[in-house]
C-alpha positions as CSV (number, residue, x, y, z in Angstrom):
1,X,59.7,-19.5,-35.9
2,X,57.1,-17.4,-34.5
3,X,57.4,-14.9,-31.1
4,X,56.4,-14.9,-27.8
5,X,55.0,-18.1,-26.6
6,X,54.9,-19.3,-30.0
7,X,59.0,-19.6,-30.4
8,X,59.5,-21.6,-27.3
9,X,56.7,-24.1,-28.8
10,X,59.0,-23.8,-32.5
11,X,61.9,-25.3,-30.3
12,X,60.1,-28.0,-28.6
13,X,58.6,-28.7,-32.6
14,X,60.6,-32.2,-33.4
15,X,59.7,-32.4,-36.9
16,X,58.2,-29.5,-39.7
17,X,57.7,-28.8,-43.1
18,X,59.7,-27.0,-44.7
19,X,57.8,-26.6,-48.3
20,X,55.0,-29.6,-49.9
21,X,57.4,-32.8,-50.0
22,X,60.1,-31.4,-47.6
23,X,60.3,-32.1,-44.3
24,X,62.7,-31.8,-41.5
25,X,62.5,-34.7,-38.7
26,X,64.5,-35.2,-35.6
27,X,64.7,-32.0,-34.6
28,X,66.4,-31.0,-31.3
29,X,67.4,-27.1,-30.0
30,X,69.0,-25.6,-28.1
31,X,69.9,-21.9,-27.4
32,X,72.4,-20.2,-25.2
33,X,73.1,-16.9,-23.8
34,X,76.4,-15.0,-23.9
35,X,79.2,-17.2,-21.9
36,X,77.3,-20.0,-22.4
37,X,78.2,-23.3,-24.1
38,X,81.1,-21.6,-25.9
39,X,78.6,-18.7,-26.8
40,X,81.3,-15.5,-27.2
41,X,80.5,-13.6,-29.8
42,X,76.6,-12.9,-29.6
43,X,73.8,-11.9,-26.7
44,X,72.1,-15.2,-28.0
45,X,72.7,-18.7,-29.5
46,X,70.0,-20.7,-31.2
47,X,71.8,-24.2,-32.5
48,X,69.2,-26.8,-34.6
49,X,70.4,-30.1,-35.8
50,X,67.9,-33.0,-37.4
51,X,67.9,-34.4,-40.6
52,X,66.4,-33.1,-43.6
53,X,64.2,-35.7,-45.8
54,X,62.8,-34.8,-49.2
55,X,59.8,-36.7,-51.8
56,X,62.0,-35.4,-54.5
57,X,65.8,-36.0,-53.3
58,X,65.3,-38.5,-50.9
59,X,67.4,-38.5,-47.2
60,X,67.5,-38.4,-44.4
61,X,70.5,-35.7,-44.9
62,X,72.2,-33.5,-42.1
63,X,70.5,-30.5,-41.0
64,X,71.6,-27.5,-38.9
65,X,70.8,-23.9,-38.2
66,X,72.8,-21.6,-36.3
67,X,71.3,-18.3,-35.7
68,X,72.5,-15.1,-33.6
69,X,71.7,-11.9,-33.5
70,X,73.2,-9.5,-36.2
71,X,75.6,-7.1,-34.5
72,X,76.1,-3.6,-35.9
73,X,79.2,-1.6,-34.9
């Protein structure tokens, strides 16, 4: 995912590759702020679900990312 202007285009992206013969398709985003959508433990939520399809081990298989921001105490 890049910054800026380039991450909001990352979560409108619905399919990418991953590595040569990997590929993630189907790809849908969301992200949620504190309070939001069950969001209580971070400033930020980033959820990514699709499947994952690969030359080499075939698919499509579940995919998901969750990402937050790491907290330190």
């Amino acid at each position: 995912m890049g910054a800026g202007a380039d991450a909001e285009e990352d979560l409108d992206c619905t399919e990418q590759t991953q590595r040569p013969g990997e590929r993630l398709t189907g790809l849908q985003s969301l992200s949620f702020a504190r309070g939001e959508g069950g969001n209580t433990s971070g400033d930020d939520l980033l959820l990514e679900t699709g499947q994952r399809v690969s030359d080499t081990h075939g698919g499509p298989y579940p995919y998901w990312l969750t990402l937050r921001p790491l907290e330190i105490p």
